[in-house]
N, C-alpha and C positions, 0 to 999 in steps of 0.2 A: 504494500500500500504506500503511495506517493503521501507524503506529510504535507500538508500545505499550511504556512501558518494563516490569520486573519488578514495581518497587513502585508501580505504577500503582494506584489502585484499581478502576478501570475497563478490568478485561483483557476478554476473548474469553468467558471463563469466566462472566462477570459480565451484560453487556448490560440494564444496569437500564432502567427508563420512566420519565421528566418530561415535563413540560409547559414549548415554549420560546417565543422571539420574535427576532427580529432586529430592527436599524433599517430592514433594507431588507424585508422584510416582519414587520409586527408584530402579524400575527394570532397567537394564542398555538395552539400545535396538539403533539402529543406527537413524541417525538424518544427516541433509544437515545444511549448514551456507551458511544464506546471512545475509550482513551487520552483526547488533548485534544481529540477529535472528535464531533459533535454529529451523530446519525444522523437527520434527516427523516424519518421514518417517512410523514407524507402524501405526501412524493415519491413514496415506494417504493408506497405503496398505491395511487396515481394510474395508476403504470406496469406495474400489475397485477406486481409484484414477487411478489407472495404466492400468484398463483394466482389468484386474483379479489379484486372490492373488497369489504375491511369499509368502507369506510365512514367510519371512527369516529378515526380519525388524523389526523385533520382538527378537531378538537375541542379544546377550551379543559380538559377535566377527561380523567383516565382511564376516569372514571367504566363509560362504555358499554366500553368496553374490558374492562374487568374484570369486567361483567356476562356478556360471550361466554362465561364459563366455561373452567374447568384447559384442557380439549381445547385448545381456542383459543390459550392462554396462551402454552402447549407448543412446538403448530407453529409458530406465530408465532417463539418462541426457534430454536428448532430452526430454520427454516430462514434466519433472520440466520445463527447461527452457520455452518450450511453452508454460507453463500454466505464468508462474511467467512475462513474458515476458508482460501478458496482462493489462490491467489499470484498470479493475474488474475481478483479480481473481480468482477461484472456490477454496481455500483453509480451511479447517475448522481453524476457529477459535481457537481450542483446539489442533490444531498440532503446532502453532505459539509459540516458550518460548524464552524470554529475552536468551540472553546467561550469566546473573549474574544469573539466576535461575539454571544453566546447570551446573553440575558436569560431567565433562570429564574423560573417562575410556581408558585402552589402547585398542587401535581400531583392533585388529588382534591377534587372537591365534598364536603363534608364535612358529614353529614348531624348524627350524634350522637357525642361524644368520652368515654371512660370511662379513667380511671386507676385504674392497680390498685400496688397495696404488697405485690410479691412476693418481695422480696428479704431474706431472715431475716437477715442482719447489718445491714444498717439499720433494719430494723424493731427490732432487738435495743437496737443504739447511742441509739436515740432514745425506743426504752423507760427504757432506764436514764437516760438524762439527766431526763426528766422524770417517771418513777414508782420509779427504784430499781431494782438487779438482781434482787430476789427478784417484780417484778410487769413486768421490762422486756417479755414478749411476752403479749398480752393471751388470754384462755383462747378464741379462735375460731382465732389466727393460726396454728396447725397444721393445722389441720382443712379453711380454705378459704382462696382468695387474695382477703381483702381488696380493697376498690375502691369509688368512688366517680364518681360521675358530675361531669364536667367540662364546659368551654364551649367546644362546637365554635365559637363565632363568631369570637374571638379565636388561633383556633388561624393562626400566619404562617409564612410563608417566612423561612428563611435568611437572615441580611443585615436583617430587617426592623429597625431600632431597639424597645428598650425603654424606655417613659417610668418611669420610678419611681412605683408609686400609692400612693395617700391611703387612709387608714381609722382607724378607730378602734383607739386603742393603750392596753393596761393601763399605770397605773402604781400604783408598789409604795405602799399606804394611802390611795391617792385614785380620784376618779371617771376613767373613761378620760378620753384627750383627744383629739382630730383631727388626722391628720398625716400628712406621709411616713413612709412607713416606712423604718425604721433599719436594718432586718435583713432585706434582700432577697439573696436565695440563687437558685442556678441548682441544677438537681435533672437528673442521667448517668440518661437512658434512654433504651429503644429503644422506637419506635410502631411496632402493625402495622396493616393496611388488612384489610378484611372486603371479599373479593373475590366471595362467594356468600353470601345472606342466608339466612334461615331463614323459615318460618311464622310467625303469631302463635300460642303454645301447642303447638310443636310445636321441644322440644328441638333443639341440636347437641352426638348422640353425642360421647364420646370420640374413640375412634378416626374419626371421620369428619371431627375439628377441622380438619386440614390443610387436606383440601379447601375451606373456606370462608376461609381466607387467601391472598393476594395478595402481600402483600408486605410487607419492613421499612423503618420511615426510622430514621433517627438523632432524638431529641428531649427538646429542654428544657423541662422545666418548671416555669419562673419558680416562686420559691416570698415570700412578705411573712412571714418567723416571726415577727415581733411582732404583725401582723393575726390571723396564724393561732392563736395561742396566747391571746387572748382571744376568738375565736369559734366554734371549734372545738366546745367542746363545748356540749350534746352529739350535735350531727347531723354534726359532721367541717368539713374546709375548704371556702369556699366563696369570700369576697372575694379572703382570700390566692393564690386560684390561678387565677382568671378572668379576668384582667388581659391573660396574653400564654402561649400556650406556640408555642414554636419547632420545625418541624422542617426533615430537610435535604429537598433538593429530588427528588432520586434515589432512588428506588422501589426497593430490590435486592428479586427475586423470590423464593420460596422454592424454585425450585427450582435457583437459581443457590447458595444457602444448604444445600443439602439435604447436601452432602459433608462439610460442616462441625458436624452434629451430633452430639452429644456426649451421655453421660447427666450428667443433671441430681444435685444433693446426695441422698443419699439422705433418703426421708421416713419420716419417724417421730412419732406414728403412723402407719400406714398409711394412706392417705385412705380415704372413702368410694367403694365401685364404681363412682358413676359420672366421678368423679376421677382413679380410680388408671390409669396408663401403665406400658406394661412395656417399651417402645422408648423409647431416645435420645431426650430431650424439653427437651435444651437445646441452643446454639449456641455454638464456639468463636470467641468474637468482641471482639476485644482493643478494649478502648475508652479513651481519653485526654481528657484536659479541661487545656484550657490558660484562662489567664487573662494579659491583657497592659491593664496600667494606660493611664492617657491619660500619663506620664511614662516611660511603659517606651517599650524603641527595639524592642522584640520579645516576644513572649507565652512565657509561664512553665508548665512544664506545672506541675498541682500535683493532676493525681489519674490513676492507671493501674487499671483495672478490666478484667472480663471477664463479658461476658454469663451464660456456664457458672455463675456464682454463684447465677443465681435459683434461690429454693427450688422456687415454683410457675412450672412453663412456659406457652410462649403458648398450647399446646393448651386448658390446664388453665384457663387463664384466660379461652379463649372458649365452652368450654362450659360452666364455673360461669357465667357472664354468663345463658347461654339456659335455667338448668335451671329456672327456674320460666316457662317458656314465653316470653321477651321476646327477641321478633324483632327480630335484627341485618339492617341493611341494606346493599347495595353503598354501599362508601364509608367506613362506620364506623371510626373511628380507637379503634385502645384505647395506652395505654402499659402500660408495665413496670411504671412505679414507679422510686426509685432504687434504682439497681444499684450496692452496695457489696460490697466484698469484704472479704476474713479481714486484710487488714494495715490500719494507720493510713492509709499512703500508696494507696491503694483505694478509699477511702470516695467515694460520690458527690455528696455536698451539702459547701457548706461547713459547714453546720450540726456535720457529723462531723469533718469536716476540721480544724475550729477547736474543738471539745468546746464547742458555746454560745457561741463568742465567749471561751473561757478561754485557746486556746492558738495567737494568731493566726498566722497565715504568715507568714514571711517570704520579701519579694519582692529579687531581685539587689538595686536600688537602696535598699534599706532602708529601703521603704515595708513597714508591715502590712496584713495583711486579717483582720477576724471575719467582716463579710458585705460584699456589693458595694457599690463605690462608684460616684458619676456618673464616666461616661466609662474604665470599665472594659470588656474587650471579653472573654464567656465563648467560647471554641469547644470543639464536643466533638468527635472526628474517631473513626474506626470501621472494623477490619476485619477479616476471615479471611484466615488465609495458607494459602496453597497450595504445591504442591511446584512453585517458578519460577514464580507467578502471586500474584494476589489479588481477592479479590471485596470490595471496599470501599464506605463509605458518602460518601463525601466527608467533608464536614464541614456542620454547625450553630451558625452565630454568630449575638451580637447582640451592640448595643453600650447600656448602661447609659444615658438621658436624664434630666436632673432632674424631680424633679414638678409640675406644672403648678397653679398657683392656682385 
């Protein structure tokens, strides 16, 4: 019998999908978590666990997996939990691995990556900082969620280190200059995976968004504000944010998610028809971000947030993506954007955290922070509570490297 404690994030309820390895087989192939245990999924599908073979468990990406479509999804969930659920049972022995034996790979071939700015008190906070209150949210960001297209290539795993990058930096009466950048930030959001694609020219309804999601991870994304803030305009970020985005490695499904929704802020305006949602179209999902220096003996939390904050949801945000006909594909990663909330201690970047670098943190040992330094370690950790359970995301680190010549 698997132990599962209460504040597990990886209960019965949950049964996320990655992609793992071991030393003593290191082919990379998908795997489920409960508690500290590392489910083989190619075991089980070998031993006709499921009924017959997919196949596809056997695979280095989710990818084919998530191409089977919800049906698939479903059973597949359903009938782990039925078996796992029992008090004897039927699992081989040799699909069971510690999760300290388990090397974690990134869980999805990752075709195209899009980041979206849905969250109206950051969008709000960073208005004012750099345009004033009376212009902080710009005359579109009510109306749609905001986004831009990002670099699937760099998109890593958990754990992977970040080098600090180089770019061109404004300074104040002179020409730019070439450099590290000074004001590297980590940005609290959450990615979801496009589990069913669409046409080329051929919309994803509203109401049918769901179905074309697969799943959430936890994810950062690295932000250079000094890069960003002289090249931004007027086509938006593009060096500052291509560098590195992080996610966790754990797949939580949406239908493991589904108990957990919640309505969204109300909007106002009203959107446009093919915008507006009249169901629960956010998630109650408690998010935290710790930071622990290369001098700290342990990590600091220094931001509590909650998914429930975004204005626009993920429904919303993957069908503004398709309305003017651009086919999403299995694979597809989009983000959140960052997720800040209504208090100070909420905000999701440093950028808010610290007002620009005006009101540093202070750390236990009476170091400051404006923005990150080498050898700084971010992690953001993620999850829904349940009545005696939880569906959690693990967590998403990296650790801060200097810049390279």
């Amino acid at each position: 019998m698997i132990e599962v404690s209460q504040n597990s994030d990886f209960s019965l309820q949950n049964l996320p999908y990655g992609v793992f390895s071991t030393k003593h087989d290191p082919r990379p192939r998908i795997g489920t978590r409960l508690g500290d245990t590392v489910i083989d999924l190619a075991v089980l599908d070998e031993a006709m666990f499921f009924g017959k073979r997919y196949n596809f468990f056997a695979n280095a990406t989710l990818n084919q997996f998530m191409e089977a479509g919800r049906s698939v999804w479903t059973e597949i969930r359903q009938r782990l939990i039925d078996e796992l659920s029992k008090t004897n049972y039927q699992i081989k022995r040799e699909a069971l691995i510690s999760i300290q034996d388990a090397q974690m790979h990134l869980p999805v071939a990752i075709g195209d990556y899009t980041d979206f700015y849905a969250s109206r008190e950051h969008a709000t906070n960073v208005g004012i900082m750099f345009r004033g209150k009376e212009n902080a949210l710009m005359p579109n960001w009510l109306h749609l969620p905001v986004g831009y297209h990002g670099r699937a290539s760099s998109v890593v795993i958990s754990g992977t280190e970040v080098v600090r990058p180089r770019g061109q930096v404004a300074r104040k009466d002179a020409p730019p200059e070439f450099s590290a950048s000074r004001q590297l930030d980590f940005e609290l959001e959450v990615g979801f995976f496009v589990g069913k694609g669409n046409n080329l020219s051929e919309p994803i309804a509203i109401e049918n968004a769901r179905e074309h999601i697969f799943g959430m991870v936890l994810l950062n994304d690295w932000s250079a504000r000094d890069i960003q803030a002289w090249e931004y305009q007027p086509l938006g970020p593009f060096l500052a944010k291509n560098f590195a985005t992080s996610i966790s490695p754990w797949v939580v499904t949406m239908d493991a998610l589904e108990p957990f929704r919640v309505f969204g802020p109300k909007q106002d305006p009203t959107p446009l028809p093919y915008l507006k949602v009249d169901s629960a179209n956010g998630y109650d999902l408690t998010l935290e971000v710790t930071l622990q220096s290369a001098a700290l003996e342990s990590p600091q939390t220094i931001s509590r947030s909650n998914m429930k904050y975004l204005y626009w949801g993920i429904d919303q945000q993957l069908t503004h993506h398709t309305i003017t006909g651009c086919n999403l594909r299995v694979g597809d990663l989009c983000g959140t954007g960052t997720i800040s909330g209504p208090t100070e201690d909420s905000c999701g970047s440093l950028l808010e955290l610290t007002w620009r670098g005006e009101r540093p943190i202070q750390l236990p040992n009476h170091e400051t922070r404006k923005f990150l330094e080498d050898g700084d370690v971010v992690t953001i950790k993620g999850y829904c509570q349940g009545d005696g359970y939880r569906v959690g995301f693990g967590e998403v680190s990296g650790k801060i490297l200097p810049a390279r010549n």
